[in-house]
C-alpha positions in Angstrom: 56.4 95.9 88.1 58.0 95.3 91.2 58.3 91.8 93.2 57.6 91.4 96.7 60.9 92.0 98.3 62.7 93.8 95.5 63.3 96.8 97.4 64.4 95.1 100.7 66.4 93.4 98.4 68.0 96.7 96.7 68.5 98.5 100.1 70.5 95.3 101.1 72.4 95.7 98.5 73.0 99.3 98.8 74.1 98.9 102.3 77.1 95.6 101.4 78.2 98.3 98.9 78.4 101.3 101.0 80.0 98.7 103.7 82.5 97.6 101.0 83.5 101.2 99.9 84.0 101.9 103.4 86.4 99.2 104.2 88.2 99.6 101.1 88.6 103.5 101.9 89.8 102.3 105.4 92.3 100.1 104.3 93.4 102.3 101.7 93.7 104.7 104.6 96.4 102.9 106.7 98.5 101.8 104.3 101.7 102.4 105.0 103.3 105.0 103.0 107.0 103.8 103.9 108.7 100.6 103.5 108.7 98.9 106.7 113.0 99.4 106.8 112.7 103.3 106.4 109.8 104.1 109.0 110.7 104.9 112.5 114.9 105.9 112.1 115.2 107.0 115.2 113.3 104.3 117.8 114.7 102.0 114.9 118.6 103.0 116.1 117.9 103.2 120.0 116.4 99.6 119.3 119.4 98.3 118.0 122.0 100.2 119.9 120.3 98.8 123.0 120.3 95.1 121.7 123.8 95.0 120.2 124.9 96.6 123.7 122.6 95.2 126.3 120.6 92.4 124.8 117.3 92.0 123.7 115.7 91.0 127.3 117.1 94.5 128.9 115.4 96.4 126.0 111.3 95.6 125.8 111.8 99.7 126.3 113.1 100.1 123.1 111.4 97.6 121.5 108.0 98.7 122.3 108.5 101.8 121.3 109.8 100.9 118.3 106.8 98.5 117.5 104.0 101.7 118.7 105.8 104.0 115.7 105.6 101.6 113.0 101.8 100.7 114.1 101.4 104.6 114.3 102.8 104.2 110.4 100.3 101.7 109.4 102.2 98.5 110.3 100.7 95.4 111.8 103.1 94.5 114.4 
């Protein structure tokens, strides 16, 4: 037999678990599938090029491009 409460007490606990699958399944999700070196080549080089040539404060540009493809990889920059 049943207590009072035992099936509030089951549907609570059905919903942490669904709520836990889903944030594992989330994370799972964006996790990037490169290592942070090898994603992005190609803002990667106009980063650097611009740096080495211009210094860093004449390319936020370059960098900020640079930072939306690795977050569009997964990263948190």
């Amino acid at each position: 037999m049943k207590g009072i409460g035992s099936d509030a007490n089951s549907n609570l606990h059905a919903s942490l678990v669904a709520r836990q699958d889903s944030a594992t399944t989330e994370t799972t999700q964006s996790k990037p599938k490169k290592k942070i070196c090898c994603a992005c080549p190609d803002t990667k080089r106009l980063r650097d090029e611009c740096v080495v040539t211009h210094g860093e404060a004449a390319c936020t540009k370059w960098i900020e491009a640079h930072k939306r493809c690795l977050r569009a990889e997964g990263f948190n920059v």
